[in-house]
N, C-alpha and C positions, 0 to 999 in steps of 0.2 A: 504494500500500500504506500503509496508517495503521495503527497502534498502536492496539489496543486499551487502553483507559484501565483498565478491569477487571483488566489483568491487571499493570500497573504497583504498585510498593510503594506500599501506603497512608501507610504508616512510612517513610522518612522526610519523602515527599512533600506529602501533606495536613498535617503536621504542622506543615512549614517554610512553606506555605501560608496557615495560617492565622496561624504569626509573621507573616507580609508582610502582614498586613494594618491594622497599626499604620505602615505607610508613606507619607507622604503626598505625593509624588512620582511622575508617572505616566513610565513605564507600569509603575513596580513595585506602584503599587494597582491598575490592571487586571490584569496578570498573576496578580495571589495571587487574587484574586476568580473572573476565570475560571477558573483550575485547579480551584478549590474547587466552581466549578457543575458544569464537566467529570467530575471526579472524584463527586459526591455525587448526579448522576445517573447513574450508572453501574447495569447489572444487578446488579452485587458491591458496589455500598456499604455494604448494613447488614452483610453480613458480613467486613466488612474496616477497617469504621469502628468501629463498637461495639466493638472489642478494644482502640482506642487513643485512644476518648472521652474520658480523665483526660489525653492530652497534648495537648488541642485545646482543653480548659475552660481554661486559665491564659491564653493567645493571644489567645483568644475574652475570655476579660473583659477583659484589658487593652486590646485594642481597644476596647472599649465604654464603657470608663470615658477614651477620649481628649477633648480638647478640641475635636478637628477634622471639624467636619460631616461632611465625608465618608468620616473612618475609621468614626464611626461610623455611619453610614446603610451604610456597605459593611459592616458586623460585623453588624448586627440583617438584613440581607439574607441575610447565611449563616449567621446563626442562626436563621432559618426553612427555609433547604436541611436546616440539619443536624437540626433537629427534624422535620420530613420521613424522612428515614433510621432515625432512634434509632426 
């Protein structure tokens, strides 16, 4: 029996997910990454993400503005999932 991920809180899930990705320590950058494909390929994302897009944009740039190749190669990877969804 598995969980559907559609029917899991976007809030505060994906939220804290895409904090975790300013981490650069594995497996807490795999983990926020995966949740973040998990979750953003789901049947329910656009309408479960697009309500809480303003607390995933602060996360998401600050990710992107790190100095660590692979926070940001992991931020511009789920900034193409997430632009997918919106």
């Amino acid at each position: 029996m598995g969980v559907d991920v559609g029917d899991l809180p976007f809030d505060p899930i994906l939220v804290t997910c895409f904090d975790g990705l300013i981490e650069e320590k594995h497996p807490y950058n795999f983990i926020a990454k995966a949740v973040i494909k998990e979750m953003l390929e789901s049947p329910a994302a656009p309408d479960k993400t697009i309500p809480i897009i303003q607390k995933i944009v602060w996360p998401l740039r600050t990710a992107l503005c790190g100095k660590n190749q692979q926070v940001y190669e992991n931020a511009i990877d789920c900034l193409g999932m997430l632009s997918e969804v919106v």
